[in-house]
N, C-alpha and C positions, 0 to 999 in steps of 0.2 A: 658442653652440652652433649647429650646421649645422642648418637646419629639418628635412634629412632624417633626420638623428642623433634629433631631437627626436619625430619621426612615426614611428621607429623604437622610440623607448623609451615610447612610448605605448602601441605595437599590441601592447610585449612586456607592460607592465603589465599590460592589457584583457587579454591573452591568460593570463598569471597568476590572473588573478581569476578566470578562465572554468575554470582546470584546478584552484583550492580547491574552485569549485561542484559540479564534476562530480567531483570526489574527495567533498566532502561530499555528493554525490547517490549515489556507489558505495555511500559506507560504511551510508548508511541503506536502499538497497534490499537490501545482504548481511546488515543488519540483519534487514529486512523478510523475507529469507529463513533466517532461521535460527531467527524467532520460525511461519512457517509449517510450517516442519520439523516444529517442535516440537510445532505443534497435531495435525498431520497424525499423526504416531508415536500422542500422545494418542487420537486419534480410532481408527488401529489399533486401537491395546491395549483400547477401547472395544468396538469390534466384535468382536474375536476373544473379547472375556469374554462378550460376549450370543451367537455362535454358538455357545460350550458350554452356555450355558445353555438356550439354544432344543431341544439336542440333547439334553441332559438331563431336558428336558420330553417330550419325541419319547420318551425309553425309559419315562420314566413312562408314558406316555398307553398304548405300545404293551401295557407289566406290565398295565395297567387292561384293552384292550380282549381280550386276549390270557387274563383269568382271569373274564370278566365272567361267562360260564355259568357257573361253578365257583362264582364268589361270589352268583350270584342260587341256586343251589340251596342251597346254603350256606346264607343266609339264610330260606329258603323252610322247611327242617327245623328251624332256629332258631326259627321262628315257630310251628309245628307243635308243636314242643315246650312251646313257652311255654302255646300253649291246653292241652295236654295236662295242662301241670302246674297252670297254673288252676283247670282241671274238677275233679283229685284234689283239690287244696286246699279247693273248692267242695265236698268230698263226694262225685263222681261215682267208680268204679272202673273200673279199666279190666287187662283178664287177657289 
């Protein structure tokens, strides 16, 4: 064989191996992107479940601060009532 036959089927070999590597280098960083996709999407559907939730705390919080005089009066004649009906119980009259 001609040495340069010889240096020629060398540099295509070496260059062979070079283009498994970099094919086996593709295929694991298209890997590597497909297993991020996945996390990524995950990690969406994560946060859009906790921003309804958060929003669904926000309507509560606001139903709370929105009736809070109505339920402290509310509570306030409930309590009235309860001594009221003590006293009777206790014997006291009341006309």
């Amino acid at each position: 064989m001609h040495p340069a036959t010889t240096s020629t089927a060398a540099k295509a070999a070496a260059n062979a191996g070079r283009m498994t590597d970099m094919e086996n280098q593709k295929a694991q960083a298209e890997s590597d992107l497909a297993d991020l996709k996945n996390t990524n999407a995950d990690s969406e559907a994560a946060l859009e479940a906790e921003v309804k939730r958060i929003a669904a705390l926000h309507g509560e919080c606001d139903f709370l601060i929105a009736n809070y005089d109505y339920r402290k009066d509310a509570r306030s004649k409930e309590e009235e009532g309860m001594k009221q009906a003590k006293a009777v119980l206790a014997g006291a009259g009341f006309a």
